[in-house]
KEVEXMI-671428 format. One line per 8 residues: number of its first residue (from 0); their letters; for each residue x, y, z of C-alpha. Coordinates in pm, 1 decimal, m for minus. Example, Ala and Ser with C-alpha at 12.3 -4.5 7.8 and 13.67 -1.06 7.14 Angstrom:
<atoms>
0 = as = 1230.0,m450.0,780.0  1367.0,m106.0,714.0
</atoms>
This chain:
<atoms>
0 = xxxxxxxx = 4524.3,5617.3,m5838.1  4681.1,5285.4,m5686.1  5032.5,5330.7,m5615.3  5098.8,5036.1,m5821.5  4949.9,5129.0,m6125.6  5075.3,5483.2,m6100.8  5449.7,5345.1,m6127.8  5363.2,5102.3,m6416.5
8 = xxxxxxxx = 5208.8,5346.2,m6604.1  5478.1,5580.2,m6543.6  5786.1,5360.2,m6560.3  5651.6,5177.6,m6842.9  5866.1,4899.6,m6992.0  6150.0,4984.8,m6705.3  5876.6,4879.1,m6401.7  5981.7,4566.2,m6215.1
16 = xxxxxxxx = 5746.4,4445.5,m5977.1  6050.0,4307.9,m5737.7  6187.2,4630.3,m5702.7  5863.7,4831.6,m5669.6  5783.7,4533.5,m5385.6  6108.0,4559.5,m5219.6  6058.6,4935.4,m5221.5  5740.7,4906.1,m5068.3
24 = xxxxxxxx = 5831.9,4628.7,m4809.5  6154.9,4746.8,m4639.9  5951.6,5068.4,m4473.3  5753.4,4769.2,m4280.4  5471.8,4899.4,m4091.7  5422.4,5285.2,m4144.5  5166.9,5549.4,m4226.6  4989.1,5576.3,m4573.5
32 = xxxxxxxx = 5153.4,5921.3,m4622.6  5522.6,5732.3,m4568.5  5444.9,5515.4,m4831.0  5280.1,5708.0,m5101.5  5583.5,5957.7,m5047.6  5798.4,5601.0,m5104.3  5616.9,5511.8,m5449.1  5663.9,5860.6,m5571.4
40 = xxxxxxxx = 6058.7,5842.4,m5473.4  6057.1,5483.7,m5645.0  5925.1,5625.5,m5975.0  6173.6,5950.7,m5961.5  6464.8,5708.3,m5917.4  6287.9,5515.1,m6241.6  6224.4,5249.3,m6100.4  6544.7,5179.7,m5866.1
48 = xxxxxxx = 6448.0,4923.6,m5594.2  6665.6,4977.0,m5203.5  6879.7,4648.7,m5341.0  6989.8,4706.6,m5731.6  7275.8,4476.2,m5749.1  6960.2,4218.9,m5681.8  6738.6,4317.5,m5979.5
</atoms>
C-alpha cells in the first residue's frame, strides 16, 4: 500500500496532508526503508507533523 493512502485511511478525518508532507520532506534524500519507517511513526503520533504549532 502507498504510504499516503495507508495514513489517510488510518488517520481518517484527523489526516492533514501538510503535516503528512512536512513529515515526509524534512528526512530530504534517504532510503525507502527511512521513510516508510517515517509514515508509520507519522500515523502512531496520529497524524503529528515535525512543526505542530504550524498546522
Amino acid at each position: 500500500m502507498r504510504a499516503r493512502e495507508k495514513a489517510e485511511k488510518t488517520l481518517g478525518a484527523k489526516f492533514n496532508i501538510r503535516a503528512f508532507h512536512d513529515a515526509v520532506l524534512e528526512l530530504g534524500s534517504v532510503p525507502l526503508p527511512i521513510v516508510t519507517a517515517r509514515i508509520d511513526r507519522f500515523i502512531t503520533e496520529v497524524g503529528k507533523g515535525p512543526y505542530p504549532a504550524m498546522e
